[in-house]
LUMLUMKE-245172 format. One record per residue: y, x, z of N, C-alpha, C in turn. Coordinates in Angstrom, 1 decimal. Layout:
<timis>
Y, X, Z, Y, X, Z, Y, X, Z $
...
</timis>
This chain:
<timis>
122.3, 132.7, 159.0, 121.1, 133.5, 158.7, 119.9, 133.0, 159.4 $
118.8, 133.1, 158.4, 117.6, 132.2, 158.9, 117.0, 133.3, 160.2 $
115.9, 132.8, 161.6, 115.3, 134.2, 161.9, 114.3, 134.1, 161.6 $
113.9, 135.5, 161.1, 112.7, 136.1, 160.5, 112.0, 136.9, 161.0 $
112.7, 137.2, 162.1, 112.5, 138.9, 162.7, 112.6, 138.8, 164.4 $
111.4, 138.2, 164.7, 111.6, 138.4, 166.1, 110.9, 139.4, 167.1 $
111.3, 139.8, 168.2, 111.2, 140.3, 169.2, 110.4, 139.9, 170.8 $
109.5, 140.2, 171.3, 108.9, 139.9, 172.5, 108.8, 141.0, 173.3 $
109.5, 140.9, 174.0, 109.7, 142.1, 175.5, 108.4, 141.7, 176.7 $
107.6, 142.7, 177.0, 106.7, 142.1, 177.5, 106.3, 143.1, 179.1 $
106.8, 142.6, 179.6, 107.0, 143.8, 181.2, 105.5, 144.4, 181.7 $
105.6, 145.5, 182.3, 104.1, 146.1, 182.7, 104.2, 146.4, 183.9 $
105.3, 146.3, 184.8, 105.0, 146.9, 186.1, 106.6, 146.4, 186.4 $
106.7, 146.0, 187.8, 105.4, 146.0, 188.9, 104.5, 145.2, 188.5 $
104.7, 144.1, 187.8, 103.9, 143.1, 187.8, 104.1, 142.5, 186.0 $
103.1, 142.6, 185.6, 102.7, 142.2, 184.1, 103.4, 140.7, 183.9 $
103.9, 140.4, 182.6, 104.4, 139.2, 182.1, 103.1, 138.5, 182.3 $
103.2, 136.7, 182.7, 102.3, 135.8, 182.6, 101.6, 135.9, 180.8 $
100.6, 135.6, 180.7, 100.1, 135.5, 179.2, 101.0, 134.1, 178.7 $
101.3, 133.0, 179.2, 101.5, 131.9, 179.0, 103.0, 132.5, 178.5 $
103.6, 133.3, 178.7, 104.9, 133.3, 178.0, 104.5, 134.0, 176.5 $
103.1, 134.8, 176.1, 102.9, 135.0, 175.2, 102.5, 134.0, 174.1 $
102.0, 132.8, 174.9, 101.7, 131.5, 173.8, 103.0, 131.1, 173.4 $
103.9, 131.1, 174.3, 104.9, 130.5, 174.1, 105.9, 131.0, 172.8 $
105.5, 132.3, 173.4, 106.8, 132.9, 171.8, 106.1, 133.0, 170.8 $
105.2, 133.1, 171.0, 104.1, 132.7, 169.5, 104.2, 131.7, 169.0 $
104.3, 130.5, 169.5, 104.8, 129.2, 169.3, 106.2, 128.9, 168.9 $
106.9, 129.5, 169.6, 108.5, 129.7, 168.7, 108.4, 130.3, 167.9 $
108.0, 131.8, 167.3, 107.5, 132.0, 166.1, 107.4, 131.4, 164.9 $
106.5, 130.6, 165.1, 105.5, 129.9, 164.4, 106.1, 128.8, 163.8 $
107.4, 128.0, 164.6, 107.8, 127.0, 164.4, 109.2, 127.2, 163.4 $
109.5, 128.6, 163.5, 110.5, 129.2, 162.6, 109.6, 130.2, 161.3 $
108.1, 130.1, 161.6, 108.2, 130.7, 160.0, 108.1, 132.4, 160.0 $
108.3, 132.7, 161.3, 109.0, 134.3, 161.5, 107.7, 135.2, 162.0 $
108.1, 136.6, 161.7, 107.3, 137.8, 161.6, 107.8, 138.1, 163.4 $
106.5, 138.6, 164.3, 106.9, 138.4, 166.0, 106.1, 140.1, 165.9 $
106.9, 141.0, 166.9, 106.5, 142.2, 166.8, 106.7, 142.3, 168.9 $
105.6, 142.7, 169.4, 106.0, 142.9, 171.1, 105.8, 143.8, 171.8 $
106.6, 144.1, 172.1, 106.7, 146.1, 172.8, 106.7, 145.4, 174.3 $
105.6, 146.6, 174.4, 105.6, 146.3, 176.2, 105.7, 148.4, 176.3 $
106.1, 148.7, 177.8, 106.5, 150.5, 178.1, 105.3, 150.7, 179.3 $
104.5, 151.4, 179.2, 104.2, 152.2, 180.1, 105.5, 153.1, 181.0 $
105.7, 152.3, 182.0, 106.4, 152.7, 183.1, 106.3, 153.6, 184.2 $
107.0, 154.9, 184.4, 106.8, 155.6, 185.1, 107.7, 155.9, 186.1 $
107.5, 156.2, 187.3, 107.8, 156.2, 188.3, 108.9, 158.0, 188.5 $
109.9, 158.2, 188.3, 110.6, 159.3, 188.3, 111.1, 159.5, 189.6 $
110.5, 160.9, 190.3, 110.5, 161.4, 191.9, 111.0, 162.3, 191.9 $
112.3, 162.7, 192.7, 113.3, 164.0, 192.6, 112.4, 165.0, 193.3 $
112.5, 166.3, 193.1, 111.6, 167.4, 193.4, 111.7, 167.4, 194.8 $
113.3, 167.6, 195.1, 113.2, 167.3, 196.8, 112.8, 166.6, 197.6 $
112.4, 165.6, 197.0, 111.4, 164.4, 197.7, 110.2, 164.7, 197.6 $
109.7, 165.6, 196.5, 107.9, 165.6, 196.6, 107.4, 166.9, 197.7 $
108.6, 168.0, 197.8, 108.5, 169.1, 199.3, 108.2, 168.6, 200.3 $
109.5, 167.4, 200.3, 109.4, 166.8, 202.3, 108.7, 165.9, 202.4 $
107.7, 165.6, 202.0, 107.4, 164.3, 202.3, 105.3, 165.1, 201.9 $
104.5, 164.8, 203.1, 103.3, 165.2, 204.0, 102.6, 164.4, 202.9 $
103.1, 163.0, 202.3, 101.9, 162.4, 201.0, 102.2, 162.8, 199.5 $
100.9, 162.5, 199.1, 100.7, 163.5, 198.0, 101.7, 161.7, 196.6 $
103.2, 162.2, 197.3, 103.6, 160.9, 196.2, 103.2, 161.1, 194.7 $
103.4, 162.2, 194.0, 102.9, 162.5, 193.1, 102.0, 161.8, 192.3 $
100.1, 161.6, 192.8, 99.2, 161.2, 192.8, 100.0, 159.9, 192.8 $
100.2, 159.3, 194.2, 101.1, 157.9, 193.8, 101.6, 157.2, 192.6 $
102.5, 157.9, 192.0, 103.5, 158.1, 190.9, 102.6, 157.6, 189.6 $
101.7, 158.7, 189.7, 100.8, 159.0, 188.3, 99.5, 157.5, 188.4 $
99.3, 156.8, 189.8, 98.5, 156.0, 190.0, 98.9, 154.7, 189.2 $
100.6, 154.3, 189.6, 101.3, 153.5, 189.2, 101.4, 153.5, 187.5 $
101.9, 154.7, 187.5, 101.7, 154.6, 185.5, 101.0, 154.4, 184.5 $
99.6, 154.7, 185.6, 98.1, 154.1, 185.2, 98.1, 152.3, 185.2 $
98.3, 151.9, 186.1, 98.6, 151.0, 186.4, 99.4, 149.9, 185.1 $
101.1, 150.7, 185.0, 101.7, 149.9, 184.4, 100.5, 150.3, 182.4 $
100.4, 151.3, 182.2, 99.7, 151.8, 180.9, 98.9, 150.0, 180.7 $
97.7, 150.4, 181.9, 96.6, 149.5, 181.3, 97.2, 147.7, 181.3 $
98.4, 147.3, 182.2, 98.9, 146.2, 181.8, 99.4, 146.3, 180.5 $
100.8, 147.0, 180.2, 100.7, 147.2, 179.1, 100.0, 147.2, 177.6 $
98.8, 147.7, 177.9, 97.4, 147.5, 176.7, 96.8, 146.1, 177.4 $
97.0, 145.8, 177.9, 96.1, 144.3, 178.4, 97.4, 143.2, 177.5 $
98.4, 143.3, 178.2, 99.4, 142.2, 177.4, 99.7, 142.3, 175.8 $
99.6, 143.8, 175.6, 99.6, 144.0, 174.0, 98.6, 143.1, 172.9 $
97.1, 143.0, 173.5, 95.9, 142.5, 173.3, 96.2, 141.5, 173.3 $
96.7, 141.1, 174.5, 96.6, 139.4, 174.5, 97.3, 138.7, 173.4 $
98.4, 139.5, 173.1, 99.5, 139.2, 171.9, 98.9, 139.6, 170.5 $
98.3, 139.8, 170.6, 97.2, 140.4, 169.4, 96.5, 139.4, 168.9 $
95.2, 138.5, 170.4, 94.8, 137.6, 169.9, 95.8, 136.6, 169.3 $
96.7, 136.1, 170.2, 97.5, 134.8, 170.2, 98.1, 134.8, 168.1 $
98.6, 135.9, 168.4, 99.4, 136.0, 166.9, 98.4, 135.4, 165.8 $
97.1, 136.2, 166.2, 96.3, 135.8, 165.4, 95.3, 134.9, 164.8 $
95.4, 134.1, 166.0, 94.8, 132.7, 166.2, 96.0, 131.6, 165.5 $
97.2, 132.1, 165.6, 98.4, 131.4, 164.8, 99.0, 131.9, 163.4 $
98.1, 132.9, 162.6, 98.0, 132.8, 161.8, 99.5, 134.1, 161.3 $
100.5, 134.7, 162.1, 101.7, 135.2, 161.8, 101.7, 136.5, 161.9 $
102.4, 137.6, 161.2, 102.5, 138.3, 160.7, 103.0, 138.8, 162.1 $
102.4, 140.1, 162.3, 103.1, 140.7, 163.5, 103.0, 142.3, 163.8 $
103.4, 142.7, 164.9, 103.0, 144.0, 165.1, 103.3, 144.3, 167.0 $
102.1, 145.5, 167.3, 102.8, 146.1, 168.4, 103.6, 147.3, 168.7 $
103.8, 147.5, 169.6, 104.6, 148.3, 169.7, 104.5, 148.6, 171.3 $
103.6, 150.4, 171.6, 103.8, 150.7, 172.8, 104.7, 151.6, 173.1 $
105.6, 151.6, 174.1, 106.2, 153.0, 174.7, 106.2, 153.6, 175.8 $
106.8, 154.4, 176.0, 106.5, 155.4, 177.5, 108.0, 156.0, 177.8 $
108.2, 155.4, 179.2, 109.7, 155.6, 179.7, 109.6, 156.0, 181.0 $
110.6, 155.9, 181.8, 110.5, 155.9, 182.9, 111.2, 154.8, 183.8 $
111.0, 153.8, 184.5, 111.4, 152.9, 184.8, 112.7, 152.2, 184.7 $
113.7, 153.2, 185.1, 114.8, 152.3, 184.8, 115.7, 152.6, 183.5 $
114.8, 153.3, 182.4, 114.9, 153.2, 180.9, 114.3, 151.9, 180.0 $
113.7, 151.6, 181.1, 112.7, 149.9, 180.0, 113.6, 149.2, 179.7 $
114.9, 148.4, 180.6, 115.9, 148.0, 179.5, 116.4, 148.4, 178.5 $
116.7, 149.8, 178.5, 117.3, 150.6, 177.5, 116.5, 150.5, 176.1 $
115.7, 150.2, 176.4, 114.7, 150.7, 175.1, 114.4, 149.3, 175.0 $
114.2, 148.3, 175.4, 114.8, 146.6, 174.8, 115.4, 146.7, 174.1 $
116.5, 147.0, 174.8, 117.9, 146.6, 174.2, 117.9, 147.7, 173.0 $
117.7, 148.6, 172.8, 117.9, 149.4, 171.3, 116.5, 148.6, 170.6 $
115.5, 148.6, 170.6, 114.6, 147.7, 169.9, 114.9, 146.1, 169.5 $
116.1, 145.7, 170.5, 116.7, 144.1, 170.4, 117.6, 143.7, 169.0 $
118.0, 145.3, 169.2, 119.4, 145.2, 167.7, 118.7, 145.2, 166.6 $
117.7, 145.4, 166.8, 117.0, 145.7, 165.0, 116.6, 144.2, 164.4 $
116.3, 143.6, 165.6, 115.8, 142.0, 165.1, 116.7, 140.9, 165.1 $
116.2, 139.7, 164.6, 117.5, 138.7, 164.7, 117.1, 138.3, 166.0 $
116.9, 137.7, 166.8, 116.3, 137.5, 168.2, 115.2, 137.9, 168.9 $
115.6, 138.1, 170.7, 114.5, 138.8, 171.1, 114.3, 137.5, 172.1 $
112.9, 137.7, 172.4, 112.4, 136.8, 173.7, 112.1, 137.8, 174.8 $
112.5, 137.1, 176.1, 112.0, 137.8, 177.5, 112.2, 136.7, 178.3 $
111.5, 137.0, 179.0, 110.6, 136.1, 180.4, 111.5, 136.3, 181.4 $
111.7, 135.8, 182.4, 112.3, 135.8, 183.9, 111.5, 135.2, 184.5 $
111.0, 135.5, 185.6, 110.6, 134.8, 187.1, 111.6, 135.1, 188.0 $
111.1, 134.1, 189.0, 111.6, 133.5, 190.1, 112.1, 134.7, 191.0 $
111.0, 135.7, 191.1, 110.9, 136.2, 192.4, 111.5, 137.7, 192.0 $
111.5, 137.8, 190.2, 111.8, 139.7, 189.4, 112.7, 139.6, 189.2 $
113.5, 141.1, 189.3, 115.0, 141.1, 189.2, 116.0, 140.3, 187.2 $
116.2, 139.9, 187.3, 117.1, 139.6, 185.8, 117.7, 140.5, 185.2 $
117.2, 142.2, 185.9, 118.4, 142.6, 185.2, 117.8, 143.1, 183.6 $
116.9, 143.3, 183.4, 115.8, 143.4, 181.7, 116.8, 141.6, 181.0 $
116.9, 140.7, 181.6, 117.3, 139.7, 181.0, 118.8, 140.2, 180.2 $
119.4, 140.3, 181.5, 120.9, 140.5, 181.4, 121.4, 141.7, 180.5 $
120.6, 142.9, 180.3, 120.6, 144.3, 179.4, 120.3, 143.5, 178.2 $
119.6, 142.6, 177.8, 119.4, 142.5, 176.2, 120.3, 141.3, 175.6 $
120.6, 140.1, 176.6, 122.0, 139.4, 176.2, 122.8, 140.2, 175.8 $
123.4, 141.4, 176.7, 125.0, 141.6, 176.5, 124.8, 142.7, 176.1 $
123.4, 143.4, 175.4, 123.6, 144.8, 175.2, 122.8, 144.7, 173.4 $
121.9, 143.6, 173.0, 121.3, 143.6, 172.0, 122.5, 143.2, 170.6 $
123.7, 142.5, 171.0, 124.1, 141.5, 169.9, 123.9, 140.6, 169.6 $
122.6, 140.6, 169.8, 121.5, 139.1, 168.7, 121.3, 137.8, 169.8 $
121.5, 136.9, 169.7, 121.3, 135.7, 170.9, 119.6, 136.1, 171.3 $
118.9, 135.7, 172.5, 118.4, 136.0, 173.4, 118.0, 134.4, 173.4 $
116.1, 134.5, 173.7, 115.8, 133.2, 174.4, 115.4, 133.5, 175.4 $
115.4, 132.7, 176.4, 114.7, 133.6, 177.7, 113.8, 132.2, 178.2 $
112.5, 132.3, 178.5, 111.7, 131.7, 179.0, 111.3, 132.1, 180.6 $
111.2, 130.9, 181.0, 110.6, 130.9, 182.5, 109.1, 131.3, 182.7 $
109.0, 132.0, 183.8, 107.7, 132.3, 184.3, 107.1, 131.1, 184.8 $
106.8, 130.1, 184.6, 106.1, 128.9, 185.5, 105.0, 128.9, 184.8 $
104.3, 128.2, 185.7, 103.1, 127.0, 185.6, 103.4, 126.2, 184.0 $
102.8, 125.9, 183.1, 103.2, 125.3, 181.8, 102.2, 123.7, 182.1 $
102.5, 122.6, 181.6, 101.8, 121.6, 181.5, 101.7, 121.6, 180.2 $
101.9, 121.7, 179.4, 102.1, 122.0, 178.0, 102.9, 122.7, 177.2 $
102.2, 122.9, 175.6, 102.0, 123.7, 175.0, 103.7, 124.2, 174.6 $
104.1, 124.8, 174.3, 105.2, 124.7, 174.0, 105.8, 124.1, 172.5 $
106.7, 123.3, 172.2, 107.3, 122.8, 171.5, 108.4, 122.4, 170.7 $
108.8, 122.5, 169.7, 110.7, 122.4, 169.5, 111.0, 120.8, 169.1 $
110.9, 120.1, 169.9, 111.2, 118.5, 169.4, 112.7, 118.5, 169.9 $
113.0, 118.5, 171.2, 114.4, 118.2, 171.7, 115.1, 119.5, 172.3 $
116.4, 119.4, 171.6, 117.0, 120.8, 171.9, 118.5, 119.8, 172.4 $
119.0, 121.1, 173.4, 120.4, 120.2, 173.9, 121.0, 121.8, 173.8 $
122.4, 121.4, 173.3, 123.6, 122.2, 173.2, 124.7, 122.0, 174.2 $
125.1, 123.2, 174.9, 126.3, 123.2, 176.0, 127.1, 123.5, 174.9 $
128.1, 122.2, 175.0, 129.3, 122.8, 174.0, 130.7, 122.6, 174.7 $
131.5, 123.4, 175.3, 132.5, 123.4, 175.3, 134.1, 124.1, 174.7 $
133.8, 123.9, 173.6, 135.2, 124.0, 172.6, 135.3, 125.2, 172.5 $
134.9, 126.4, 173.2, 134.7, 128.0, 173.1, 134.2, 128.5, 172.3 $
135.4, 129.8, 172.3, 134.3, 130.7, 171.4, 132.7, 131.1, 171.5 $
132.5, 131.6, 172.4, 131.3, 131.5, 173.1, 129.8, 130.6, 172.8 $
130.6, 129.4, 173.0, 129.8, 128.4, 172.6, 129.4, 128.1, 171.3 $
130.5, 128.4, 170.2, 130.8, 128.1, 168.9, 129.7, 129.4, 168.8 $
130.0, 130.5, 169.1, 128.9, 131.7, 168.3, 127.5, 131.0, 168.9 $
127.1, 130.5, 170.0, 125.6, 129.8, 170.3, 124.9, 129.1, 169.2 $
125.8, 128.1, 169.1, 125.8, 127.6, 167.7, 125.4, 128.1, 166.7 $
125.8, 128.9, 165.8, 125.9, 129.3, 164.8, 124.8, 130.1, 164.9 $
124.3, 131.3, 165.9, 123.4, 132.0, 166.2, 122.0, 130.7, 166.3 $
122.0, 129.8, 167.0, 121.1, 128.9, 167.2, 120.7, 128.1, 165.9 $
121.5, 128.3, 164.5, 121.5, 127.4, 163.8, 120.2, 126.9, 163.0 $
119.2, 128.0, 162.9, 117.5, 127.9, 163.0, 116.9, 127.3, 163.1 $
117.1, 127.4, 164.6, 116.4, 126.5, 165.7, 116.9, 125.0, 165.4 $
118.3, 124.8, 165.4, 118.7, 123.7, 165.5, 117.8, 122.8, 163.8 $
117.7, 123.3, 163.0, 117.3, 122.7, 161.9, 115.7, 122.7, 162.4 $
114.9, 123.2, 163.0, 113.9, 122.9, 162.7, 113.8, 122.3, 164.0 $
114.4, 121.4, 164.8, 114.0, 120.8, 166.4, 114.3, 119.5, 165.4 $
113.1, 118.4, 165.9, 113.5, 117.0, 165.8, 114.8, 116.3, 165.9 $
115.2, 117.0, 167.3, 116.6, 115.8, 168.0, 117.2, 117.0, 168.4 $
118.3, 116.8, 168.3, 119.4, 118.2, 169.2, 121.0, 117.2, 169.5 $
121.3, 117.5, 170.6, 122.1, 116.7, 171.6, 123.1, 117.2, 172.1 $
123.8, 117.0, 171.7, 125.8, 118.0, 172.3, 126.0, 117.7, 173.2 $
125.7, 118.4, 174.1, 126.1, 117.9, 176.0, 127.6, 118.5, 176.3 $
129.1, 117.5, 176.6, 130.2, 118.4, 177.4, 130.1, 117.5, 178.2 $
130.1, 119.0, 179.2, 130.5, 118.9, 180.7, 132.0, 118.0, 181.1 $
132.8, 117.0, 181.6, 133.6, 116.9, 182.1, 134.3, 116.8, 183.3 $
135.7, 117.4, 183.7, 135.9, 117.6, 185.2, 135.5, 118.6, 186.2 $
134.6, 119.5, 185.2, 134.0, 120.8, 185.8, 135.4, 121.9, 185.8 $
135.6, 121.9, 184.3, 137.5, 122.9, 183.8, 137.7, 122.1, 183.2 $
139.0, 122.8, 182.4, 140.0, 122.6, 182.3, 139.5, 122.2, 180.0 $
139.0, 121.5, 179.2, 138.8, 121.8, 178.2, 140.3, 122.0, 176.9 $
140.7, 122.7, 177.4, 141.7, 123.1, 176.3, 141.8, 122.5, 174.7 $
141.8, 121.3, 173.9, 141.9, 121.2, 173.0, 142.2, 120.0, 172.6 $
142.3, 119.4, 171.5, 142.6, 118.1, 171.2, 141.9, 117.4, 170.0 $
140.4, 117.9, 170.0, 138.8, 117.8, 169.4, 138.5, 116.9, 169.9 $
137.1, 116.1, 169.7, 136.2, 115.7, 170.3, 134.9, 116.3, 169.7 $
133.9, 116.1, 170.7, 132.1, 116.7, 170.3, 132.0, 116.2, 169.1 $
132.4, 115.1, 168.7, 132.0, 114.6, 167.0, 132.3, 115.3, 166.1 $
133.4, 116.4, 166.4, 133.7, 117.1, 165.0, 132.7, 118.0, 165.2 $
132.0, 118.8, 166.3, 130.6, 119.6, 166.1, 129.3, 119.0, 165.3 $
129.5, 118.3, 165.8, 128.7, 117.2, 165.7, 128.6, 116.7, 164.1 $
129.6, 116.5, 163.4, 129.6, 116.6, 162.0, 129.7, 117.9, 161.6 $
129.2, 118.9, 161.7, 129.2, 120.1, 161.1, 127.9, 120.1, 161.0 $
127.2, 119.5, 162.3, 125.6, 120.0, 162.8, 124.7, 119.4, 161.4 $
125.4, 117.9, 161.4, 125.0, 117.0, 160.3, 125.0, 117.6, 159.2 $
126.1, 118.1, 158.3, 125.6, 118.2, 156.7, 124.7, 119.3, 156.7 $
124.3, 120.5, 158.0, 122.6, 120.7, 157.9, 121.3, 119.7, 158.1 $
121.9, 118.4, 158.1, 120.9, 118.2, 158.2, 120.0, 117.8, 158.9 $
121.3, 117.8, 160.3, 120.6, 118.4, 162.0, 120.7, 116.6, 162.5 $
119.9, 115.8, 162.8, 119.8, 114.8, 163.9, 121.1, 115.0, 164.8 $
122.1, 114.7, 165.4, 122.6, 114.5, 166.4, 123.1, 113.8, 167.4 $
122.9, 113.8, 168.6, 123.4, 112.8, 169.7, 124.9, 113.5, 169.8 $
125.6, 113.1, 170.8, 126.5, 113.4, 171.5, 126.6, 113.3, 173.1 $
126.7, 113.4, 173.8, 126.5, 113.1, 175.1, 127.8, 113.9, 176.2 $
128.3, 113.1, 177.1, 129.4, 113.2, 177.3, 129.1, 113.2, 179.0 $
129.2, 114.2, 180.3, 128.6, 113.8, 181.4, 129.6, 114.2, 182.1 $
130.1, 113.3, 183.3, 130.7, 113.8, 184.6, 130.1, 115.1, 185.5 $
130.8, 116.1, 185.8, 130.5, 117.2, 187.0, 130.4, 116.4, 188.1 $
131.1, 115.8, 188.2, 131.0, 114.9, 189.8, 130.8, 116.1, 190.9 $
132.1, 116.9, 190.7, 131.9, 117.9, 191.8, 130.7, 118.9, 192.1 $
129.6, 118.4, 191.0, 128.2, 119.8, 190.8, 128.8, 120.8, 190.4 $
127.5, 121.7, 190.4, 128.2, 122.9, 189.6, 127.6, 122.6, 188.1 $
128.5, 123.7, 187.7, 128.2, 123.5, 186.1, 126.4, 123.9, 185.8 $
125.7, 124.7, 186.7, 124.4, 125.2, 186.3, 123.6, 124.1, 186.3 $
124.0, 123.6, 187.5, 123.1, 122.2, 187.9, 123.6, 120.8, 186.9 $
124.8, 120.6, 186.5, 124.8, 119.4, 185.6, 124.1, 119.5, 184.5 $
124.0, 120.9, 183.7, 123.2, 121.3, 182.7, 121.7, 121.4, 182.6 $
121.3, 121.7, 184.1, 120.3, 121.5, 184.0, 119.4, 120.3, 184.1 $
120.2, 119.0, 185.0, 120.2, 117.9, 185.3, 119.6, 117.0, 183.7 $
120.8, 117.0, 182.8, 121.1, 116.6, 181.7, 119.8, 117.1, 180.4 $
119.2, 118.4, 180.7, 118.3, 118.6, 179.6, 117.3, 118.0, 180.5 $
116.8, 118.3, 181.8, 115.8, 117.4, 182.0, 115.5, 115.9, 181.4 $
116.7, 115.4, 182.2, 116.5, 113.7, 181.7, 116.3, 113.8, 180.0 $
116.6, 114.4, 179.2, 116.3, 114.9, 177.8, 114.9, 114.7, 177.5 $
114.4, 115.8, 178.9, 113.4, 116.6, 178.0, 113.2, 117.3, 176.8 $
114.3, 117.9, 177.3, 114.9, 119.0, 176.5, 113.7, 120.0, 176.0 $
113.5, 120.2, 175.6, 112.6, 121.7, 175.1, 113.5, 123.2, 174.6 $
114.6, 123.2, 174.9, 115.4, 124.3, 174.5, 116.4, 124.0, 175.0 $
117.2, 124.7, 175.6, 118.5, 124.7, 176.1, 119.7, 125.8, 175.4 $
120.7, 125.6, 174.4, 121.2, 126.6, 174.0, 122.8, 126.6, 174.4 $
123.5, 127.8, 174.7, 124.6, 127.8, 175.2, 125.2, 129.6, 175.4 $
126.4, 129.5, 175.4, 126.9, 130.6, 175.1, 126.9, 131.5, 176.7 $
126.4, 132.7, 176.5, 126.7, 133.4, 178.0, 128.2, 134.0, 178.1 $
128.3, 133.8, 179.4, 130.0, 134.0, 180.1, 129.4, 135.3, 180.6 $
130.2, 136.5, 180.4, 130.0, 137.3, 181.7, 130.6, 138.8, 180.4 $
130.5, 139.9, 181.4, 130.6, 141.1, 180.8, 129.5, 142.1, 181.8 $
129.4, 143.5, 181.4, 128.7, 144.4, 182.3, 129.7, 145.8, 182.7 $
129.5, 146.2, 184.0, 130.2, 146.9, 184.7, 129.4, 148.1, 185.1 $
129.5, 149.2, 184.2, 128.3, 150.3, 185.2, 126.9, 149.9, 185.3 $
126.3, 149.1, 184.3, 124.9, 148.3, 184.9, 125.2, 147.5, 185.6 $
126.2, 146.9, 186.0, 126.2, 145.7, 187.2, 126.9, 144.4, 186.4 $
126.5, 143.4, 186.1, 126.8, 142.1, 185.2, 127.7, 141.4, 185.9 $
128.8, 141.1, 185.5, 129.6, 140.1, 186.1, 129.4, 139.0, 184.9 $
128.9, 138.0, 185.8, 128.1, 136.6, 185.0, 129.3, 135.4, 185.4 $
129.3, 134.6, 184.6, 129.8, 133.2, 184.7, 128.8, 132.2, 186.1 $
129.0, 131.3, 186.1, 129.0, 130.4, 187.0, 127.6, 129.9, 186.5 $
127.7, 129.1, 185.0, 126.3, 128.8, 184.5, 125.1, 129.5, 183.9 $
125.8, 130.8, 183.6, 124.7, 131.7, 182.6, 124.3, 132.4, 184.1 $
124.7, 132.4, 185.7, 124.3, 133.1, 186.8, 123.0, 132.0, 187.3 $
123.5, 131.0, 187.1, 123.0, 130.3, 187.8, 121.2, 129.8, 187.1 $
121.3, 129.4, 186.2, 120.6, 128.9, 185.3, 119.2, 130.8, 184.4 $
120.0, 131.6, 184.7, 119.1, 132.7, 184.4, 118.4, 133.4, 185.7 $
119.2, 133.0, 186.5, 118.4, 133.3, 187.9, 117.7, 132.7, 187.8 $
117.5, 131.3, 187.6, 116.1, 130.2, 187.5, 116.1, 129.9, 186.6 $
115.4, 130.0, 185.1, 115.7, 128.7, 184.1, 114.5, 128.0, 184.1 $
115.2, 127.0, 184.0, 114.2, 125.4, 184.2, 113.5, 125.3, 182.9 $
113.9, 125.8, 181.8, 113.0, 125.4, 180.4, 113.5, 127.0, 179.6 $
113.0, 126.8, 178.7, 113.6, 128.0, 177.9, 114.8, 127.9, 177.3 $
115.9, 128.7, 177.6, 117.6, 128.7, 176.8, 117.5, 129.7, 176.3 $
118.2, 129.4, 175.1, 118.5, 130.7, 173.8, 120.3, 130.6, 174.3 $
119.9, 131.9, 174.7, 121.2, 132.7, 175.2, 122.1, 133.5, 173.8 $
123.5, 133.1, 174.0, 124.2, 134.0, 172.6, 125.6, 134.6, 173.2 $
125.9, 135.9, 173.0, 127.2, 136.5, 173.7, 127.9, 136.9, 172.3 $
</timis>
């Protein structure tokens, strides 16, 4: 299924998404052809009654300061997304809402199912869990872009695939298959020596599938050498220069609390480039 229908999650509080991840998914967008719609929430601060009796400051006022706060980020990043779409020419829309803080994933994640993919940001220093609610709670593969510093514009020339013989991986694929047709070069990276790979395949049969789309492909074959799996992958798209990293997420959710794989923990705590995430 081609994507046509994408999604931008766009945070307001505590601290506003960088604008630079709004060029960016405008730029992915753009490179697929697709209609980009970006909900950002006026976030509100919810204070149990018992708390606003004992306590000598007026939290209240507090409360209501902050929602001010998250509102006018909100309308600021909406705008920004406004110009950008429209300087790129793509069909779009916004989309504001009004929650209370620890509902903003929730209302991703129901806004994530309606599209074929959603984009969201992660930094360094904000919690993942907005990341981790729309992987494992949207259906739809997930790109997730880094908060950094950008040297340039963003791009789809080189894409690298974590393929290891899994299901998981196999749905990455398939969900990625978009992307993979419109990147210049795309590159089968298995890990070896990391597990155990259960099968009696090699990468070339992916690898000929990728082809009669159409798709350019390398193969590439790397030692663990006792790293971890986060770090070989991320090693491997660098020397790439990768521009997309795609791979299946390991993990389930517990109560709100994510039990993550090894690479999809490691690699979304930090991601070094943008990975299109598929569960």
């Amino acid at each position: 299924m081609a994507i046509k229908d994408v999604l931008l999650t766009l945070t307001s509080y505590p601290e506003p998404t960088p604008v630079s991840v709004i060029e960016d998914a405008v730029s992915f967008a753009s490179s697929l052809g697709a209609h980009i719609a970006a909900i950002a929430c006026e976030a509100r601060v919810e204070i149990p009654g018992t708390l606003l009796s004992s306590l000598l400051v007026d939290v209240a006022a507090i409360a209501a300061g902050e929602a001010r706060k998250s509102l006018k980020n909100a309308q600021d990043l909406l705008a920004s997304f406004e110009s950008a779409a429209q300087r790129a020419g793509l069909p779009h829309e916004t989309i504001l809402e009004r929650c209370v803080t620890y509902k903003v994933p929730d209302t991703f994640v129901e806004y994530s199912r309606h599209r074929d993919l959603t984009i969201i940001s992660v930094s360094e220093s904000y919690d993942q869990w907005y990341a981790e609610s729309v992987i494992f709670g949207s259906g739809k593969p997930t790109l997730v872009l880094p908060e950094r510093h950008r040297t340039k514009s963003f791009e789809l020339k080189t894409v690298v695939v974590a393929w290891d013989f899994s299901r998981t991986a196999a749905r990455a694929i398939a969900d990625a298959m978009p992307v993979l047709e419109n990147a210049q070069r795309v590159r089968v990276v298995t890990v070896f020596n990391e597990k155990a790979l259960d099968t009696r395949h090699s990468a070339e049969e992916v690898a000929k599938n990728l082809s009669r789309h159409g798709i350019d492909v390398t193969v590439d074959e790397v030692d663990a050498a006792a790293r971890p799996i986060g770090e070989v992958l991320e090693s491997h798209a660098d020397s790439c220069s990768a521009d997309v990293l795609v791979m299946g997420a390991y993990g389930h959710s517990r109560l709100r609390e994510f039990i993550l794989g090894g690479a999809t923990r490691s690699l979304l705590a930090r991601p070094p480039l943008p990975i299109l995430f598929s569960h």
